[in-house]
N, C-alpha and C positions, 0 to 999 in steps of 0.2 A: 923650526921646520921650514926645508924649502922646496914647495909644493908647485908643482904644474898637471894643469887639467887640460888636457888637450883633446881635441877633436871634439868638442860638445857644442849643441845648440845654444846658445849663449840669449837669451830673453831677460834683459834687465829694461824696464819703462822709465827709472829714472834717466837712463843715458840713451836714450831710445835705440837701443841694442838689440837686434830680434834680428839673430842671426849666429853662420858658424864662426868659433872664436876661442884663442886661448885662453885662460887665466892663470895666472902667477900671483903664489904667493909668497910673501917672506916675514916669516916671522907669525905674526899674527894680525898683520895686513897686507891687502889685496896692493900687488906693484905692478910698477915696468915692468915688462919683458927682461930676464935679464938669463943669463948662459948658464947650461949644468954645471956641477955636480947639483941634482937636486936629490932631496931626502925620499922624495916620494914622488909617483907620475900616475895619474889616473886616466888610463883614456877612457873617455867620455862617447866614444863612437856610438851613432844611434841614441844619444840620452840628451836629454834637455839640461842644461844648467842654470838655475834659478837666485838670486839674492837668497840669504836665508828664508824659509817661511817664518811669523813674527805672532805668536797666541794673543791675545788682548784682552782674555777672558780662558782662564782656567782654573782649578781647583786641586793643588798637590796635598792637600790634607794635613799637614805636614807644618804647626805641630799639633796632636793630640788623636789626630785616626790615621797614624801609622799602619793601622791592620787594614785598612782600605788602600792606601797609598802612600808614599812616602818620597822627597824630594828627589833621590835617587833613584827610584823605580818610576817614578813620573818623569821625571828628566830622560829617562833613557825609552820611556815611551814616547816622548814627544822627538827624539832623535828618529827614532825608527821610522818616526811619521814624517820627518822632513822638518822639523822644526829647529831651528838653530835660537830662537829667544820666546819663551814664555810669562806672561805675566800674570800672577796668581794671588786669585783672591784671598780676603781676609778673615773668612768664617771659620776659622782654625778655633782649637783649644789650645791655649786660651787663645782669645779674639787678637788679631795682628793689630790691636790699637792703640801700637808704644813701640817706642823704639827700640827697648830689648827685642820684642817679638821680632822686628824687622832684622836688626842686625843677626840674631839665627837663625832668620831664614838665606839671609845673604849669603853668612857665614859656612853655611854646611852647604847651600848650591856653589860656594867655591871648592870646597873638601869634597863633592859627592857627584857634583851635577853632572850631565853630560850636554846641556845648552845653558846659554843664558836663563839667567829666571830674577826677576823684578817684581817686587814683592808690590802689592797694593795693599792700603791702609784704611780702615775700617774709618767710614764719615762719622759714629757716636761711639760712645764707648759702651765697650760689651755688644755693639750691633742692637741695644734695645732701644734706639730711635727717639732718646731724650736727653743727653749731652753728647756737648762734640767730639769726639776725640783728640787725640794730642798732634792734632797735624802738622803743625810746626817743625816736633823732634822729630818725628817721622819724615818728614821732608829731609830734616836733615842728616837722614840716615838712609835717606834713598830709595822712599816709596817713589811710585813712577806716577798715581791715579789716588783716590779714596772712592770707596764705595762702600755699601752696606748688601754686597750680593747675599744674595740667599732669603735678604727680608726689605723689604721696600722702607724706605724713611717718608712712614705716612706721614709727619709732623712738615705742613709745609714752611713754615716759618725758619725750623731747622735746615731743612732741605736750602733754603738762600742763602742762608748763615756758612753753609758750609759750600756754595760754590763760591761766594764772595772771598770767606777766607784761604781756598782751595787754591782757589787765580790768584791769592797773593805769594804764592810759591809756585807759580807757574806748574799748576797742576788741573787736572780737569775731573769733576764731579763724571762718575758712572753710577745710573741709576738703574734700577732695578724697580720697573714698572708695576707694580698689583695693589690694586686697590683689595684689600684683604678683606673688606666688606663685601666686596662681589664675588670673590672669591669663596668664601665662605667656606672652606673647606672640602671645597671641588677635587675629582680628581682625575678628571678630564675635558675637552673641552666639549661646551654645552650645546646639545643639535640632538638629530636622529639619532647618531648612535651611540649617544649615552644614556638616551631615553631608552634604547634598542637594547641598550647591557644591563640598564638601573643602577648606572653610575651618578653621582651629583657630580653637574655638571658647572663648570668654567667660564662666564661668557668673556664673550671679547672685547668687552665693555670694562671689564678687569683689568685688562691693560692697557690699552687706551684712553681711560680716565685720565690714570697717572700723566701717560704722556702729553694728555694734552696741558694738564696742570705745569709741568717742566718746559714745557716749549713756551707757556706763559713765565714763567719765571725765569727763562733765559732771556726772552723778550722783553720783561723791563727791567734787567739786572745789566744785561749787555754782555751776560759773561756767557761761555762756553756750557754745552749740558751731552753728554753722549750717553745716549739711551741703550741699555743691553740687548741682547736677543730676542728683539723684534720677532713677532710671528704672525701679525692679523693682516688681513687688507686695509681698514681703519688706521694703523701706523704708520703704515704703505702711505696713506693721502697724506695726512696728517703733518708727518714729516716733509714730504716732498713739498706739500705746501709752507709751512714753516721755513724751507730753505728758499725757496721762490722771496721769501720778503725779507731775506739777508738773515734769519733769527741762526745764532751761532749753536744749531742743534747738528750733531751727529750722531749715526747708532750703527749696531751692529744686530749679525741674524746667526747662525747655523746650520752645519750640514741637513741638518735634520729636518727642518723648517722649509727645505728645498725639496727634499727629497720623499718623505713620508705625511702623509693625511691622517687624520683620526682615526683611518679603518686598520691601520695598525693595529690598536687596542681591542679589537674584536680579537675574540679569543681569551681576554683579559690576559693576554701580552703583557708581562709590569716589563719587560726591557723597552716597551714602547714609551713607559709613562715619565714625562718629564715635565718639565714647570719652566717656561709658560708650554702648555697643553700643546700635540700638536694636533693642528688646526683643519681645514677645509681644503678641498683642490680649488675652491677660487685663492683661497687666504696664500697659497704655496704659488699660483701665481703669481701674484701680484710680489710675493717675495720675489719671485723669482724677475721680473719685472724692473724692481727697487733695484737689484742689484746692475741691471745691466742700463739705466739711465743715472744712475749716480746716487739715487736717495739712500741706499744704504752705501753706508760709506769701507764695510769692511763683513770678513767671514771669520769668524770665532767659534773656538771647537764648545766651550762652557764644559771643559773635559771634567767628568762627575764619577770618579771612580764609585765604586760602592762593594762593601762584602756582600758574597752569594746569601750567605741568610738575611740581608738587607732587602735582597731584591730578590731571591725566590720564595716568594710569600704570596698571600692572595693581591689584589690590585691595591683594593682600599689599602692595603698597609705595607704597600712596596713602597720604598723608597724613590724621589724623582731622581732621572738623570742618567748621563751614555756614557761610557769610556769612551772618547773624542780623537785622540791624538791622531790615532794608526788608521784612520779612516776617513779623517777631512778631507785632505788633497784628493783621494780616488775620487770620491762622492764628489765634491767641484769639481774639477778634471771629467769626468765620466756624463755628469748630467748638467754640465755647465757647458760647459765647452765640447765635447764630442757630441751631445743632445740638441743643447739651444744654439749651438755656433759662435760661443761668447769667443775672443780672442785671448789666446793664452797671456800676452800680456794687463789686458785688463783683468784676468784672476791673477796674478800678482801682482800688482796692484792693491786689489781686495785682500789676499792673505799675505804682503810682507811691507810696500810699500806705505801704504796706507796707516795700519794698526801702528807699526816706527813711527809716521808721522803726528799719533795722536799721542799717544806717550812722550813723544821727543826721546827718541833713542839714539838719533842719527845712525839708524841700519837700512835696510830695504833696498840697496844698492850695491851696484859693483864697482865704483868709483877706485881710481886709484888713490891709496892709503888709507881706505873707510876698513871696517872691521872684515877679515876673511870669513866671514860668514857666509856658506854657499849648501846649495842644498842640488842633488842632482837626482834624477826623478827618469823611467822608462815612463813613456806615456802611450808607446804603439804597442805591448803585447798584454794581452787580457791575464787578471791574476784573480784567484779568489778571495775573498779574506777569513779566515783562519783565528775565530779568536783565542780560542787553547793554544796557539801561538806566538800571542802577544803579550808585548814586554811589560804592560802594567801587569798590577797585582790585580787588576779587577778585571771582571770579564762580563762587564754588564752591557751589551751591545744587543742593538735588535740588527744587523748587517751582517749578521755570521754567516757566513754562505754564499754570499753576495759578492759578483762578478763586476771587476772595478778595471779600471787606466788609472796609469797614475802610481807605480808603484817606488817607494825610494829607495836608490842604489848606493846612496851614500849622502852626509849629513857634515859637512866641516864647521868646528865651532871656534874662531878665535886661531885659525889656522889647522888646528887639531881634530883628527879625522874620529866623528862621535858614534857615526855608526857606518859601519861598511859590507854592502853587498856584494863587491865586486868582487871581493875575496874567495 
């Protein structure tokens, strides 16, 4: 394929590009300038052009709740949404904690996908937080991270064991903060209006524990620890202090965490209910805060498909979690930047530079001969979102209706055009 995009806002932060610009591509990387015949010309007129956007955190189901999702309906949901690499946790059936698992999920996002997708591998085996998993052969089969998303690895002794052996394959521990003690089988978070619903409630003390336990064990281990979707003000400090004294902690937050308070759940809303809870309009603050002096290091969709009989149920026994992909960029874009006056290039940054840099993907750029991965985005005309329209199989979103910037016109993966609006 030999692609030219012409006339686009061009905003890439690695090459401090923030401005109009062509791109050329050949092949399946970003080149020189070089003269037609090309295969394809997109003009870009009025539209932003972006590095790929890069997931760091998501959930293709994919193998074992194909009826929720599946690598190729998630993949081409994350396209629509602007994503050109996701990387997807390992709470699968069975558990991603072996290197067959990994190489099928590789396998079929080369046969199926419509982005990148980077498999992450599960820190115990089985996810039940008492031996390690086979991180080794999974390293060498091309997990990108270990984690044990979806359940905390309350064992702390494990929890060292496995950043220590983690960094010996140049790989970085993601934790998943809940002290499952405090948690208690909360199902949302703990204040007025869970007292106000008679819900059991979540304190923020549940997840804070955890992190402050990791920031110590990053701190005398010396190794790396990136903490997942942050949502308290407590984290907020926590971390920001923890980086103050060099401790090699990073984390990530959520569209959601920005944009929606607990009073969502009034109504007992279950497309509101997710894990970690959301929180306070101070707690959305101070997220909001993290992001724009540096403490949170990146924006993660934690895309959570789920089937309708999962999630229209009463609250107690809905399922946690948001269909993510097709509505990050709006929700940043719209209450990041059109709201608080973040700069477009520090939100990529947050959603492509950054997430590459933690993975080690070497993407998030427009570098001549770095991967064609380009994402191009309308961000001046108001769009609704529509989720009986979108490309996942799950439709579990509390934003239906919801008036966004930020819409994508087109998604190139590898040079190869994955989703196209312009059409």
């Amino acid at each position: 394929m030999k692609l030219l995009i012409k006339n686009g806002y061009v905003v890439d932060p690695v090459n401090s590009v923030n401005g109009a610009a062509d791109i050329y591509v050949n092949g399946n990387k970003i080149s020189e300038p070089f003269l037609d015949p090309y295969d394809k010309i997109i003009d870009a007129s009025g539209k932003y052009v972006f590095p790929g956007l890069i997931d760091a955190h998501c959930h293709l189901r994919d193998p074992g709740f194909e009826y929720r999702e599946d690598i190729e309906s998630g993949t081409r949901s994350a396209a629509k949404g602007g994503f050109t690499s996701v990387a997807c946790m390992p709470n699968t059936r069975p558990v991603c904690d072996n290197a067959a698992v990994v190489e099928y999920i590789r396998s079929k996002a080369k046969r199926t996908g419509k982005c990148n997708v980077f498999p992450i591998g599960a820190v115990s085996k089985g996810q039940a937080g008492e031996e390690l998993a086979e991180i080794g052969l999974m390293a060498s089969e091309g997990i990108v991270a270990v984690s044990d998303d979806g359940s905390p690895v309350s064992n702390a002794g494990l929890m060292m064991k496995a950043m220590k052996y983690a960094s010996d394959f140049g790989l970085t521990v993601i934790s998943h903060c809940e002290d499952m003690s405090l948690a208690d089988g909360g199902q949302m978070n703990e204040g007025h209006v869970s007292t106000m619903l008679g819900l059991r409630g979540i304190p923020a003390a549940a997840e804070e524990v955890m992190i402050a336990r990791d920031i110590l064990l990053s701190s005398y281990t010396g190794l790396p620890v990136h903490i997942a979707h942050i949502s308290t003000k407590g984290s907020v400090d926590m971390i920001r202090e923890a980086k103050r004294k060099g401790i090699r902690v990073t984390c990530e937050t959520c569209p959601h965490y920005f944009t929606l308070t607990e009073e969502a759940c009034i109504g007992f809303d279950p497309m509101a209910k997710v894990n970690p809870p959301l929180r306070t309009s101070d707690d959305v603050s101070a997220i909001i805060e993290g992001l724009f002096d540096g403490t949170i290091d990146m924006i993660v969709t934690d895309h959570a498909p789920h089937h309708s009989d999962e999630k229209n149920k009463e609250f107690a026994l809905a399922n946690n979690g948001i269909a993510g992909f097709e509505t990050a960029f709006g929700l940043a874009f719209t209450y990041l930047v059109r709201e608080e006056g973040m700069p477009v290039n520090k939100l990529i940054s947050l959603m492509s530079v950054n997430p590459s840099d933690l993975l080690k993907l070497g993407r998030g750029e427009l570098s001549i001969g770095s991967p064609a991965d380009i994402s191009i985005f309308d961000v001046d005309n108001e769009y609704v979102f529509d989720r009986n329209k979108a490309s996942s199989k799950s439709r579990n979103t509390p934003f239906d209706g919801w008036k966004l910037y930020g819409q994508t016109y087109a998604t190139i993966v590898g040079g190869n055009v994955t989703y196209d609006k312009f059409r």
